[in-house]
C-alpha positions in Angstrom: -4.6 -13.0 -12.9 -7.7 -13.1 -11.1 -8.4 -10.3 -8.7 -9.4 -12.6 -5.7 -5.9 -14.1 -6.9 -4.2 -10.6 -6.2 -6.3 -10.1 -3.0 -5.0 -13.8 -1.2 -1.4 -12.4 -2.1 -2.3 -8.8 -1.7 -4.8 -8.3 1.1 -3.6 -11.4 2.9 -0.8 -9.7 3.2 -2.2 -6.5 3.5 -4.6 -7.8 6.5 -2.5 -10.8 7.1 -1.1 -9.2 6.3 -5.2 -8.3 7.4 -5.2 -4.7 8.8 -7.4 13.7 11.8 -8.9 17.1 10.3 -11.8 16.8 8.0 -12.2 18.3 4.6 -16.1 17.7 4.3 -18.7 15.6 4.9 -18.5 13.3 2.5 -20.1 9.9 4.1 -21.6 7.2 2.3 -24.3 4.2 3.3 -22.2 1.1 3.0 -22.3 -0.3 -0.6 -23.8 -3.4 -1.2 -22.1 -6.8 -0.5 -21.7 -7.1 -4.5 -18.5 -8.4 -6.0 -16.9 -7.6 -9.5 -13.6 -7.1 -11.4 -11.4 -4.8 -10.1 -12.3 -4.6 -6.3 -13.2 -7.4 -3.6 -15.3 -6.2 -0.7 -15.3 -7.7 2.8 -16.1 -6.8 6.6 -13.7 -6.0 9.3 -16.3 -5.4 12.2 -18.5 -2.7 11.6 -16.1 -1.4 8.9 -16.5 -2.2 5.0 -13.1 -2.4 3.4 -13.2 -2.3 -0.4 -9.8 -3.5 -2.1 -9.2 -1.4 -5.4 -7.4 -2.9 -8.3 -5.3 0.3 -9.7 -3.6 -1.9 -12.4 -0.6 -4.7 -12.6 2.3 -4.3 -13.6 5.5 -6.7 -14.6 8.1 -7.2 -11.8 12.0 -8.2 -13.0 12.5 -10.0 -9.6 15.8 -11.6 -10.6 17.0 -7.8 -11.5 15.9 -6.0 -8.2 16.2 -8.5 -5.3 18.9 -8.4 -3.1 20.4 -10.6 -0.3 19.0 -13.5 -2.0 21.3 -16.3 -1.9 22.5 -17.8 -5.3 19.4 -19.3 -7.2 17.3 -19.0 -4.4 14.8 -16.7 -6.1 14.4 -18.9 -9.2 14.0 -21.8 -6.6 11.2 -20.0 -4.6 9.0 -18.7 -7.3 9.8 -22.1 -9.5 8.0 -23.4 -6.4 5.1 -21.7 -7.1 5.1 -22.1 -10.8 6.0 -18.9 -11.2 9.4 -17.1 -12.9 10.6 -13.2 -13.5 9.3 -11.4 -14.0 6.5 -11.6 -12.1 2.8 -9.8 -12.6 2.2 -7.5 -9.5 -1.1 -6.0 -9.0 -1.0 -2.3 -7.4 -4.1 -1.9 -5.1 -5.4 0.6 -3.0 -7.8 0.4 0.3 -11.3 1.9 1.1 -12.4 2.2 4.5 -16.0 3.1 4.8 -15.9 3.7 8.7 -19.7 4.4 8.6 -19.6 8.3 8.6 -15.6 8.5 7.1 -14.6 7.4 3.6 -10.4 7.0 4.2 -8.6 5.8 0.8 -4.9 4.0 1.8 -3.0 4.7 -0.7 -3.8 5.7 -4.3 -1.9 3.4 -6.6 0.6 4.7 -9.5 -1.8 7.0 -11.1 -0.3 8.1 -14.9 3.1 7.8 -13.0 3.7 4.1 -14.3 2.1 4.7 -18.0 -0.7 2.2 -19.1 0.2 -0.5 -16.5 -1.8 1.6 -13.7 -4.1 4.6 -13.3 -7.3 2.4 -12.8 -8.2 3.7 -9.6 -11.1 5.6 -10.0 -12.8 3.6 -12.7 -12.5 0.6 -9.8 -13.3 2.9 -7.0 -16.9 4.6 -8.8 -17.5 0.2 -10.2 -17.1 -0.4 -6.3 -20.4 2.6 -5.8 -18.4 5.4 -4.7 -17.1 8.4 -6.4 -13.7 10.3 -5.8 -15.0 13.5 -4.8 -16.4 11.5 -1.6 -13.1 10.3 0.3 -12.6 12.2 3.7 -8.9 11.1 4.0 -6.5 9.5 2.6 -3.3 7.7 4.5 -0.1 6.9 2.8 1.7 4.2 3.9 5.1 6.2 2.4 5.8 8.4 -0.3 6.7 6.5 -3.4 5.4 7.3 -6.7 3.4 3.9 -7.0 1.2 4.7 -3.8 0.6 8.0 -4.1 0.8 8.7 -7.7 -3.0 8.4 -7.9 -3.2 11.4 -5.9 -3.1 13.5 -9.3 -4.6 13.2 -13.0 -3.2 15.9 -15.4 -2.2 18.0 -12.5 -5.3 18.4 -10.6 -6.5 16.7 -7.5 -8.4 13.1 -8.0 -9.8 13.5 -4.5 -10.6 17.3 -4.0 -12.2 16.6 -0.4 -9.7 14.9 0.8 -7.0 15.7 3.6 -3.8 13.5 2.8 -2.3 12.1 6.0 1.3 11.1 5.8 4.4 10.4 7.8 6.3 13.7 8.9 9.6 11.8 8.6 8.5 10.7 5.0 7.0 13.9 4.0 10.3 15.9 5.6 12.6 13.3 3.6 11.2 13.2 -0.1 10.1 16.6 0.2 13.5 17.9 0.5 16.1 18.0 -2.5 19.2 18.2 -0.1 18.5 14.2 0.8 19.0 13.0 -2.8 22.8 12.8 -2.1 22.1 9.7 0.2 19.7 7.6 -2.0 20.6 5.5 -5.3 20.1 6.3 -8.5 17.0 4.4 -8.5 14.7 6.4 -6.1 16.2 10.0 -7.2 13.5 10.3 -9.4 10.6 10.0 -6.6 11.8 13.7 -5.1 10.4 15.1 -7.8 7.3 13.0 -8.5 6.2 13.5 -5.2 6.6 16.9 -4.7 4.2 17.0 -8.2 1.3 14.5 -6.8 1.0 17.0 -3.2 1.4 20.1 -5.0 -2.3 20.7 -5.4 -3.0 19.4 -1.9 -0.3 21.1 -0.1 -1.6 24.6 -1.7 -4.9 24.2 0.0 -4.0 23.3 2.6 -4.9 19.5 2.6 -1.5 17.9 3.1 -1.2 16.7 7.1 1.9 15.3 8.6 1.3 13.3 11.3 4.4 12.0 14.3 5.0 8.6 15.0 2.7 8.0 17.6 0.7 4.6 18.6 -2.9 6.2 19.1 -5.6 5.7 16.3 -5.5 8.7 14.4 -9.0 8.3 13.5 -11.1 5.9 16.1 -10.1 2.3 14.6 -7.4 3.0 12.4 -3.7 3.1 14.3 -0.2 3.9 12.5 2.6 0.9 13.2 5.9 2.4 12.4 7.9 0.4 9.6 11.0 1.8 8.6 13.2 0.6 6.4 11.7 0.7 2.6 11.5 4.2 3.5 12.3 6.7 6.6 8.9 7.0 7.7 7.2 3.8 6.0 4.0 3.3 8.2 1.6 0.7 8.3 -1.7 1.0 9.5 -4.0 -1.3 12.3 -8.1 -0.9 11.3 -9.3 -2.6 14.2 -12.9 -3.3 15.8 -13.1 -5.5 18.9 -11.5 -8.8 17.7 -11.4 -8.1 13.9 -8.0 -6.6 12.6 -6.8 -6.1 8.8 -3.3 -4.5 8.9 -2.3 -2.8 6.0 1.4 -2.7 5.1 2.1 -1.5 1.4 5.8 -2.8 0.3 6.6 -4.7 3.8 6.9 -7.2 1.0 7.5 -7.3 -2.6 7.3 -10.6 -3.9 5.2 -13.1 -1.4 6.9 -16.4 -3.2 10.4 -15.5 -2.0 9.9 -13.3 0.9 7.6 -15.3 3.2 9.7 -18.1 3.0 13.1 -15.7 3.5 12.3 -12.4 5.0 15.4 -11.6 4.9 15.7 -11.5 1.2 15.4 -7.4 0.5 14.7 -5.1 -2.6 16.6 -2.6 -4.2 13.6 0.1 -3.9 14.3 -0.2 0.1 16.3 3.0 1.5 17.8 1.3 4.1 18.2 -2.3 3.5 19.3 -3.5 7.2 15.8 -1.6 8.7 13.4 -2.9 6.1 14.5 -6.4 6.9 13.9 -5.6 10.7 10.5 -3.8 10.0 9.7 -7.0 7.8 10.5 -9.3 10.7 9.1 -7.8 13.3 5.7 -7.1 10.6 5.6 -11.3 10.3 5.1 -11.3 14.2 2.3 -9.7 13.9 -0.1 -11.6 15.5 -2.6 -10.3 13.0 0.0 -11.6 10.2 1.1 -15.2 11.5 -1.5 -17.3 10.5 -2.1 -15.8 7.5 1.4 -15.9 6.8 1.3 -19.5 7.3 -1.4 -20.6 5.0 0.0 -18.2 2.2 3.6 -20.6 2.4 1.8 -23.7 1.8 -0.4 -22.1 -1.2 1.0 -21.8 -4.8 -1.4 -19.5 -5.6 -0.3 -16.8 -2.9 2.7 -15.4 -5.1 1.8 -11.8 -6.2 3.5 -8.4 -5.1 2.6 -4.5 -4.3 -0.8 -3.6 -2.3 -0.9 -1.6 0.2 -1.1 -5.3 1.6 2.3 -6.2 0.3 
């Protein structure tokens, strides 16, 4: 699938779903407005955000969906000529602020084998190099967003502060809370706590409190919880422009967007990420985009830090 195929489903939702302490300097002149596999560049007022293909992977959405009712998934992706599994593209964000480079998200990293781990090879195609990111904001702490933090043990982004929910970072952090999750997300305690290892022992992890102030100027945290305990999504915004990005609010845009209410079996609390996702689609950043993505068959890919 095309990449500005992934960025209608991904970014769209990820703006549209379309949006701290320094390590170093690491600013950049704004790359060229040049366009090529594995990232899509656009403007969000005076900020250049660069959407990172990290890889794609294929998505059993008959096996992990839940609240669906009875052929109702089949139905919705049949009606966009599409049937599980599905392709997902996992993406990651750059945010060139002008004198900040700010990654969201890092993808899967080597955490999801050969489907992933493209990150950097998109980021330096993009004309930017790793060791240049400022700060990096997770939207939550599942292996798939921040498993690009990491390559063979050692920091990918070795300037960078990593800024993250202190609910999530309390939760995954701690081995006491994998008596309350499913067998399914047990494994992320441990992946996680590898991927901020190296961060954490310089120093460069930083959990942040739900607040609704920007954290940097332009860039604002919207609590989502739900998918996780402190899922976050995060407003750029500049005068009118807004791109608000909000990794795993959904999963598959061909059954979700028509039924938010249909959930996934990677959400910690079912009941809260359907009430995140609803009150995410109100978004008045999100409704018309939202709108033109149900009336498009193309619009049917999952997992961005859009979606």
């Amino acid at each position: 699938m095309k990449l500005k195929t992934a960025l209608a489903a991904a970014l769209l939702p990820a703006m549209a779903i379309t949006l701290a302490p320094a390590a170093s300097s690491a600013s950049a002149p704004m790359a060229a407005q040049r366009q090529a596999p594995g990232f899509y560049r656009m403007r969000v007022g005076r900020f250049e955000v660069t959407a990172l293909l990290n890889g794609t992977h294929m998505f059993p959405v008959d096996q992990l969906v839940v609240c669906a009712k009875p052929g109702e998934t089949d139905k919705l992706l049949g009606q966009r000529y599409l049937a599980s599994p599905v392709e997902g593209m996992i993406n990651a964000f750059l945010v060139n602020t002008g004198d900040r480079l700010i990654l969201i998200d890092t993808g899967a990293g080597d955490l999801y084998g050969k489907e992933a781990g493209g990150l950097s090879e998109a980021l330096r195609a993009s004309g930017y190099a790793p060791e240049q990111i400022d700060d990096i904001f997770v939207t939550h702490l599942h292996e798939d967003h921040v498993g690009g933090l990491v390559k063979d043990g050692r920091m990918v982004f070795p300037n960078a502060i990593v800024h993250v929910s202190k609910t999530d970072y309390d939760f995954w952090t701690d081995d006491k809370n994998q008596a309350g999750v499913s067998a399914l997300l047990k494994p992320f305690f441990h992946a996680v706590r590898g991927v901020l290892r190296p961060y954490s022992a310089i120093g460069h992890v930083v959990p942040f409190d739900a607040t609704e102030a920007d954290l940097i100027p332009g860039l604002r945290p919207v609590a989502a919880p739900g998918h996780t305990p402190g899922h976050t999504t995060y407003l750029l915004h500049d005068g009118k422009d807004a791109m608000l990005f909000w990794g795993d609010t959904v999963h598959v845009a061909g059954v979700q967007f028509d039924d938010p209410h249909v959930a996934i079996k990677y959400d910690w609390k079912v009941p809260a990420a359907i009430a995140s996702r609803d009150t995410l689609c109100d978004h008045p950043k999100a409704i018309a985009v939202i709108a033109a993505l149900r009336t498009e068959p193309w619009a049917t890919t999952r997992h961005s830090v859009g979606i």
